[in-house]
C-alpha positions in Angstrom: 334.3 16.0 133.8 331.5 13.9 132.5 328.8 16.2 133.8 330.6 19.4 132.1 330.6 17.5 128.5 327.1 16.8 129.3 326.7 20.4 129.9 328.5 21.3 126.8 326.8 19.0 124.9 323.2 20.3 125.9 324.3 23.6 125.4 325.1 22.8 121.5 321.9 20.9 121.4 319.9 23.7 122.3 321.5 25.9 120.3 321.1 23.8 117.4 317.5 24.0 118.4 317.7 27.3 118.2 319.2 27.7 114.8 316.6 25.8 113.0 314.0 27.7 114.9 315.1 30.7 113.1 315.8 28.5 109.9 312.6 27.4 109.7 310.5 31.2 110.9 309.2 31.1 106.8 307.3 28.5 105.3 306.3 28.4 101.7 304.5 25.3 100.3 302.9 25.7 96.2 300.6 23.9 94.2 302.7 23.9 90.9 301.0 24.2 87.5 302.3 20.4 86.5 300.2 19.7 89.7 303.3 18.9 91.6 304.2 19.8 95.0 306.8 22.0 96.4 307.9 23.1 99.6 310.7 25.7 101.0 311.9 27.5 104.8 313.9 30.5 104.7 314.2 33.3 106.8 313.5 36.0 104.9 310.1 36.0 103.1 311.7 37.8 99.9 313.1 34.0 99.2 309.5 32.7 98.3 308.7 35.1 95.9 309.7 33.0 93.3 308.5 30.0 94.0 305.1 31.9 94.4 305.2 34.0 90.8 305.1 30.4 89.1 302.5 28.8 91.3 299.0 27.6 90.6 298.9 28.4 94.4 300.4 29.1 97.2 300.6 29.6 101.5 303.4 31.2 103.1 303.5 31.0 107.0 305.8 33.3 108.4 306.5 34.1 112.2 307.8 38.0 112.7 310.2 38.8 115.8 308.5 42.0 116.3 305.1 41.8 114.7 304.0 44.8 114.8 307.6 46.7 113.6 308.2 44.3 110.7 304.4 43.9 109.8 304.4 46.6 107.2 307.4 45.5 105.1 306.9 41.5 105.3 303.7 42.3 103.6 304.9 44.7 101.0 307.5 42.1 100.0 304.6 39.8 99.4 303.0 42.4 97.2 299.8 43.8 100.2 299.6 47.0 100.6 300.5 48.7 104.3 297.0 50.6 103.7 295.5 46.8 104.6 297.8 45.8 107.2 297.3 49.3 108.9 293.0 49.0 109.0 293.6 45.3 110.5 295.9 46.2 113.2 293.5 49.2 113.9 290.9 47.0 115.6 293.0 44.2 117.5 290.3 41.7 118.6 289.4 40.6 114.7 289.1 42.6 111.5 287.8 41.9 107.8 288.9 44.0 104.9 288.0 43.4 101.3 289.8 45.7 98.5 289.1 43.4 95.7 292.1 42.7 94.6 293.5 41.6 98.1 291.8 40.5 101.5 292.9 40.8 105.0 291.6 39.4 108.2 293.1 39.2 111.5 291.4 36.6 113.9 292.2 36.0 117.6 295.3 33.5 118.8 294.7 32.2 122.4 296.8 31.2 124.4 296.5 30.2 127.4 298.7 29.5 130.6 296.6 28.7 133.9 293.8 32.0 134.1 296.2 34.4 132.2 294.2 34.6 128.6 296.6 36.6 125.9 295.1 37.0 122.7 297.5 37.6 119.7 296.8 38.7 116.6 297.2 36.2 113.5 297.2 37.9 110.0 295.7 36.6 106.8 296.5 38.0 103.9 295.1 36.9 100.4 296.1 37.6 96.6 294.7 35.8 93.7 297.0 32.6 93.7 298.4 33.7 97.5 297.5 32.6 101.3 299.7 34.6 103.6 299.6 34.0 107.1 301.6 36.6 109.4 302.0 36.2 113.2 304.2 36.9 116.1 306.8 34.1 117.9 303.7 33.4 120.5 301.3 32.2 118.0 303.3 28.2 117.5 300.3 26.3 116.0 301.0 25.9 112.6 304.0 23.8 113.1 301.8 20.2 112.1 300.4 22.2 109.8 303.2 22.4 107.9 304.4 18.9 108.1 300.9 18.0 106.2 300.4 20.5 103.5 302.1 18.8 100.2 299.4 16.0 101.2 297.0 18.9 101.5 298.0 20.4 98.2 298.0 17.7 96.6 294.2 17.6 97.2 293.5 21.1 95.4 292.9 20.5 91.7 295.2 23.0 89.3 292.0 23.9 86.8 290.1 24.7 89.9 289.5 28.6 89.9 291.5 30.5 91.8 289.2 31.5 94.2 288.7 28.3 94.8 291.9 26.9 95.9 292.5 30.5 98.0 289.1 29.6 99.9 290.2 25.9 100.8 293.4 26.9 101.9 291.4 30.0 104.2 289.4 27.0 105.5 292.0 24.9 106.8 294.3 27.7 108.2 291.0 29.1 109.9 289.7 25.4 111.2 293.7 24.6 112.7 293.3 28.0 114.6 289.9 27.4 115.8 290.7 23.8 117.1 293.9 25.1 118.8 292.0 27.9 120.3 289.1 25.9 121.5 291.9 23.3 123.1 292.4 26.1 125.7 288.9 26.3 127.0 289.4 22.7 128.3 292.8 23.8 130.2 290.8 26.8 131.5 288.3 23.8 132.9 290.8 21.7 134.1 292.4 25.2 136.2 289.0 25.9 137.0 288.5 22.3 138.5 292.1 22.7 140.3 290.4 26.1 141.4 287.5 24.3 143.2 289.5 22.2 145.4 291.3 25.3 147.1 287.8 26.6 147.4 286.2 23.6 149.2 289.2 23.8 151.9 287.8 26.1 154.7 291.4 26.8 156.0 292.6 28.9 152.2 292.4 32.6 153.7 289.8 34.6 152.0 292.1 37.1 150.7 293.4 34.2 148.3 289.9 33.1 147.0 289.0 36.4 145.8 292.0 37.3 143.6 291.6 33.6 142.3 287.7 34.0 141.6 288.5 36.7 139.8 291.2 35.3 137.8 289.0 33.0 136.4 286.5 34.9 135.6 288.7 37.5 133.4 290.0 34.5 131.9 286.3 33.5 130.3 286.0 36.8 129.6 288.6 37.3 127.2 288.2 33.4 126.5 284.6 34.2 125.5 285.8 37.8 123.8 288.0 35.9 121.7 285.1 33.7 120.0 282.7 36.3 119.1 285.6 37.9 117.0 286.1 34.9 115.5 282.7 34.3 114.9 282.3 37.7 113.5 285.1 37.5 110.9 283.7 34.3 109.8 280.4 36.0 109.2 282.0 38.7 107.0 283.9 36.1 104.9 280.3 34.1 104.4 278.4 37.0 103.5 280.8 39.7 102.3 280.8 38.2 99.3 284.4 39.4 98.5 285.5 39.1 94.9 288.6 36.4 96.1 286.7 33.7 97.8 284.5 31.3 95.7 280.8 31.0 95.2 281.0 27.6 95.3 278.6 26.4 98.1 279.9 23.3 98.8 282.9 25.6 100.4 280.8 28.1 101.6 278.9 25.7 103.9 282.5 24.5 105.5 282.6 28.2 106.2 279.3 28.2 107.8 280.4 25.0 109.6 283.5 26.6 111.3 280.8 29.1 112.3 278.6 26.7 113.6 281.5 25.1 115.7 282.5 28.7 117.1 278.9 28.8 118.6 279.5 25.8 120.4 282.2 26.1 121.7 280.8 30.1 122.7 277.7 28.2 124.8 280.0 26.0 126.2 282.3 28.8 127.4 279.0 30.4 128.7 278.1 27.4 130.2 281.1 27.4 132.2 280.7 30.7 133.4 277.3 29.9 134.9 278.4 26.9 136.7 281.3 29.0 138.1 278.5 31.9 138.8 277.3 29.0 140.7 279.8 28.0 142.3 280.4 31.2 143.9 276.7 31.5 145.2 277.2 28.2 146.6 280.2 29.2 148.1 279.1 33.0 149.6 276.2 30.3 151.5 279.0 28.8 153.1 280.5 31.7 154.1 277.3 33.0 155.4 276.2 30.0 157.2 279.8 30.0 158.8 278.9 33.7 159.9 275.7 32.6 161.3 277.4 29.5 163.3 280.1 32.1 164.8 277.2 34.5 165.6 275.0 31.9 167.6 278.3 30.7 169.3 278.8 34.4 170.8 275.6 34.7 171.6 274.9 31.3 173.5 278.2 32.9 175.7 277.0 36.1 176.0 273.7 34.2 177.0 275.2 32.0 179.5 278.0 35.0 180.6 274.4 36.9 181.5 272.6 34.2 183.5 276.4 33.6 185.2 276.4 37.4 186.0 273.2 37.1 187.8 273.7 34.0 189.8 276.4 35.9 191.2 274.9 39.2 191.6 272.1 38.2 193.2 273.8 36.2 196.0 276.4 39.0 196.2 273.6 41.4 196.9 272.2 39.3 199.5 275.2 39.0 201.4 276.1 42.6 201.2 272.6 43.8 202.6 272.6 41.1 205.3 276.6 41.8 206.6 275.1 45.4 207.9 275.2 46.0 211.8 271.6 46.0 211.6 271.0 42.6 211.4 273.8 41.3 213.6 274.6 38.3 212.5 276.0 35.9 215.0 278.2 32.0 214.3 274.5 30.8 215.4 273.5 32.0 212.2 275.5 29.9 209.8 273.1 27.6 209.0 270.2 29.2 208.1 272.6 31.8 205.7 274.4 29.8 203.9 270.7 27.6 202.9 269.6 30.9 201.8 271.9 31.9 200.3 272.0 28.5 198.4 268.3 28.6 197.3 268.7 32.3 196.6 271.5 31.1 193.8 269.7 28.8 192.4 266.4 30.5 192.4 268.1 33.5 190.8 269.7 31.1 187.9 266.2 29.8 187.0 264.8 32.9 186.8 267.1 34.4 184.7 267.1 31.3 182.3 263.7 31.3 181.9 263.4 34.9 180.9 266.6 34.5 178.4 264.8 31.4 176.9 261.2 33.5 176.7 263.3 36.5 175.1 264.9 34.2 172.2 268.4 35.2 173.3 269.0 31.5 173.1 270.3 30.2 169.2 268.4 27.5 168.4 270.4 24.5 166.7 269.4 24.0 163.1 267.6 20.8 161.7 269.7 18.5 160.5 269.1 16.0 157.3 
């Protein structure tokens, strides 16, 4: 009884969860023209359109079901044309369009679980007094963003142009992305790092290590695939010189700061792949000096199998040719036979040692130290 009204209750909770998950998919927070604050969720972004006509400024975050069905009309009803949404989604790594009166970008969204790298596209749309950010249910990093941003519009200065405000509200959208994308290079380090230890254990079968090698190394791939779009978008927004943004170059050096920061991150990606590049030479030696162990083991027994083969032939022989009639061979003989036979042996077993050893059929064991 207890343990179904703990059931039940659990059940409500998460559906509760669930209802203000899809309360709170829009966010809306504006600079008013009094220079107050004022924030609102909804579900449908038609309900902040009011609250953005009378703002100094505005961001609306909104998270779309089915991005790319719904894409189109969510930015309509926030006054973007489908012409702009259209060219972004054309090229799906990272785009940049100016039209004058409104801006798009779309930058990368990594996320990351173990070595499989998605990349999902985050929208940014921008009016004169408007920052609109557009992604699917995947991309979940604006969430502490939101919790912050009265304090962070609080900070934006109503007589500041408009171009102005849009630019340091672009900045700090931009700079939560980057950090939350660069957080997953260090879980692709850590995997990588989990990796190693199944590599350095010489029982994991080698069919495993490939498809795990390989796992990895897509992963940095479209890690590293990722950052250059970013970094290329950020390029176009410092030297596009679109009509939205400001001039101001106190601003435009936090852009070229993010940009700076993407580069780091990109040679430490790089980085990584080299030291797995190395890893995997490192680890082919091993599997060759393994090879080389196994092939000096088979040839010390083929070795020893030969100079076997002909202490027993040799003695064979002897006895063969000396049990014919014409010798015959009496009990009297016993002695002397079986001595020659003896010496025969081991004179045969030298011999064929020797010549082994002078041929090099014999591995030699390698230095140690």
């Amino acid at each position: 009884m207890v343990r179904h009204t703990l059931g039940k209750k659990l059940k409500l909770k998460d559906q509760h969860a669930l209802v203000l998950a899809v309360e709170s998919q829009g966010f809306c927070v504006s600079l008013l023209e009094n220079s107050g604050t004022e924030k609102q969720e909804a579900r449908s972004v038609a309900e902040f359109t009011d609250l953005v006509d009378k703002a100094s400024v505005s961001w609306v975050d909104f998270v779309a079901v089915d991005l790319h069905k719904e894409v189109e009309s969510i930015a309509s009803t926030m006054g973007f044309s489908k012409q702009l949404v259209r060219g972004l989604l054309n090229n799906k790594r990272g785009s940049y369009i100016d039209n004058d009166s409104e801006l798009g970008i779309l930058i990368p969204a990594v996320i990351v679980n173990r070595f499989d790298v998605k990349v999902n596209p985050l929208l940014i749309l921008i009016k004169n007094n408007l920052v609109f950010t557009l992604h699917g249910t995947e991309v979940r990093r604006f969430f502490h963003l939101r919790r912050y941003a009265e304090t962070f519009m609080k900070k934006i200065k109503v007589d500041e142009p408009a171009a102005d405000k849009v630019t340091k509200i672009l900045i700090r959208i931009v700079d939560e992305n980057n950090g939350r994308n660069f957080d997953h290079l260090r879980e692709i380090e850590e995997n990588g790092d989990q990796l190693s230890q199944i590599l350095a254990d010489p029982k994991t079968p080698r069919g495993v290590i490939g498809p795990k090698i390989h796992q990895m190394k897509h992963a940095l791939i479209v890690y590293l695939g990722s950052l250059w779009s970013t970094l290329d978008v950020l390029n176009s927004l410092r030297y596009g010189d679109p009509l939205l943004l400001t001039d101001e170059d106190r601003l435009l050096d936090q852009l070229d700061a993010l940009s700076s920061e993407v580069n780091t991150h990109i040679g430490l990606a790089e980085h990584l792949s080299e030291v797995l590049a190395s890893g995997l030479e490192v680890l082919q030696s091993i599997y060759n000096n393994q090879l080389q162990v196994l092939n000096n083991k088979l040839a010390m027994v083929v070795t020893y199998l030969t100079i076997i083969g002909t202490a027993v032939l040799v003695p064979n022989t002897i006895a063969t040719v000396m049990s014919s009639s014409a010798f015959a061979l009496g009990p009297q003989d016993a002695g002397w036979y079986l001595a020659f036979l003896t010496i025969s042996t081991i004179i045969a077993i030298a011999v064929s040692y020797i010549w082994v050893k002078k041929m090099g059929w014999i591995p030699q064991k390698p230095d140690e130290g």
